[in-house]
C-alpha positions in Angstrom: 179.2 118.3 -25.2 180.4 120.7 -22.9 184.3 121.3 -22.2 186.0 122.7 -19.5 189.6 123.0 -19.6 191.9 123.9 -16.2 194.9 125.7 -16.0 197.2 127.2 -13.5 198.3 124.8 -11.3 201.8 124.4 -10.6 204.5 123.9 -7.7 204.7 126.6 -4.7 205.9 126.8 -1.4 204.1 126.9 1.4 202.3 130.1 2.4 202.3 130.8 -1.8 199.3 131.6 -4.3 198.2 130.1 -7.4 195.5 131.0 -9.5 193.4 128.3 -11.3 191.1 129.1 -14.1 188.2 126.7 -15.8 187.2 128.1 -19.8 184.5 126.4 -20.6 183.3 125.8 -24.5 180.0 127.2 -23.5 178.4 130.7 -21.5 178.7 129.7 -17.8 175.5 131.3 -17.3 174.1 128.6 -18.6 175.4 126.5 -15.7 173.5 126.2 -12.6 176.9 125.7 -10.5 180.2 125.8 -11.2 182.5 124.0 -8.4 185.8 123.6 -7.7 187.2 119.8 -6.0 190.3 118.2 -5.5 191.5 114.9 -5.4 194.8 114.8 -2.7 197.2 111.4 -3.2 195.2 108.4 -1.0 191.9 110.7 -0.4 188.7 110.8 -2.2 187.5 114.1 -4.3 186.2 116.4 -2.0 184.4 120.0 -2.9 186.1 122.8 -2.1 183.8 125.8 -3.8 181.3 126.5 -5.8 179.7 129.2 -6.8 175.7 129.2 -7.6 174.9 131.6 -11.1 173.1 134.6 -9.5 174.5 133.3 -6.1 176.9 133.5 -3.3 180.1 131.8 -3.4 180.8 128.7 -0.3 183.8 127.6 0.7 184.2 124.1 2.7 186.1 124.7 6.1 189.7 123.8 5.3 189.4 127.2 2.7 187.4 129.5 4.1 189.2 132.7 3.7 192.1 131.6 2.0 190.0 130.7 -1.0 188.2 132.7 -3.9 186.1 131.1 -6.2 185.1 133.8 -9.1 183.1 133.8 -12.5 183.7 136.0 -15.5 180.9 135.8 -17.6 182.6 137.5 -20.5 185.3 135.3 -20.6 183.1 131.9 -19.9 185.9 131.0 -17.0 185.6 130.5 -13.7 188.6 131.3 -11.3 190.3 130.1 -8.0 192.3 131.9 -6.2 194.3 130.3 -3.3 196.5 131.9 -1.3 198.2 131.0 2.1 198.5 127.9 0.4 199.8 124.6 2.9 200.9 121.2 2.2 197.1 119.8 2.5 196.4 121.3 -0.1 198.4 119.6 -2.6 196.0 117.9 -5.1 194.8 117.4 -8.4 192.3 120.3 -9.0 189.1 119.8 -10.9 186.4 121.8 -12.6 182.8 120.9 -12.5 179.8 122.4 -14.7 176.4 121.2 -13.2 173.2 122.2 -14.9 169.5 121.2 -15.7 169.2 120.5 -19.5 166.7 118.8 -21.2 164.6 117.7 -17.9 168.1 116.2 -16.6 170.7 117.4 -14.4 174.5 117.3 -16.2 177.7 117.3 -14.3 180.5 117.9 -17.0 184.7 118.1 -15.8 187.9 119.4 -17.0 190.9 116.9 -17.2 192.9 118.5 -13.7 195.4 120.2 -13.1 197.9 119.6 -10.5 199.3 121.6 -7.4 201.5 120.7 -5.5 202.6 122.6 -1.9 206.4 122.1 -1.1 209.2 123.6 0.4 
């Protein structure tokens, strides 16, 4: 069973930067992908990175280059680092493992953690 635990989030005011990390129990190079989504109030999850192992990070749209999804192999955590931070971006930030085992793809999460963009 693989566990992936969040922290980082937090209150800041717009224009701000938080950091979220994702520890997982196991080596993340184990993991196909590791992603990054959110869950705003009254929306659906959406992706927001990911970052493939041996690959180039993507970003979707409302991110890009505001954004940086990072893996530390030594420290089996991934990272996000958001910056120019704005209201829409207030959500409940999750961490997601995806990886082929046993002849099956996995998807594993971490519980959330929350940030929250206000002046």
């Amino acid at each position: 069973q693989v566990q992936l635990v969040e922290s980082g989030g937090g209150s800041v005011q717009p224009g701000g930067s938080l950091r979220l990390s994702c520890a997982a129990s196991e080596r993340i190079s184990s993991f196909n992908v590791m992603r990054w989504y959110r869950r705003a109030p009254g929306k659906q999850r959406e992706l927001v990175a990911y970052v493939p192992s041996g690959g180039s990070p993507s970003y979707v749209d409302a991110v890009k280059g505001r954004f940086t999804i990072s893996r530390d192999s030594s420290k089996n955590t991934v990272f996000l680092q958001m910056n120019s931070l704005n209201y829409e971006d207030t959500a409940v930030y999750y961490c997601n493992a995806h990886f082929l085992r046993e002849r099956r793809w996995n998807d594993y999460w971490g519980q959330g953690t929350q940030v929250t963009v206000s002046s």
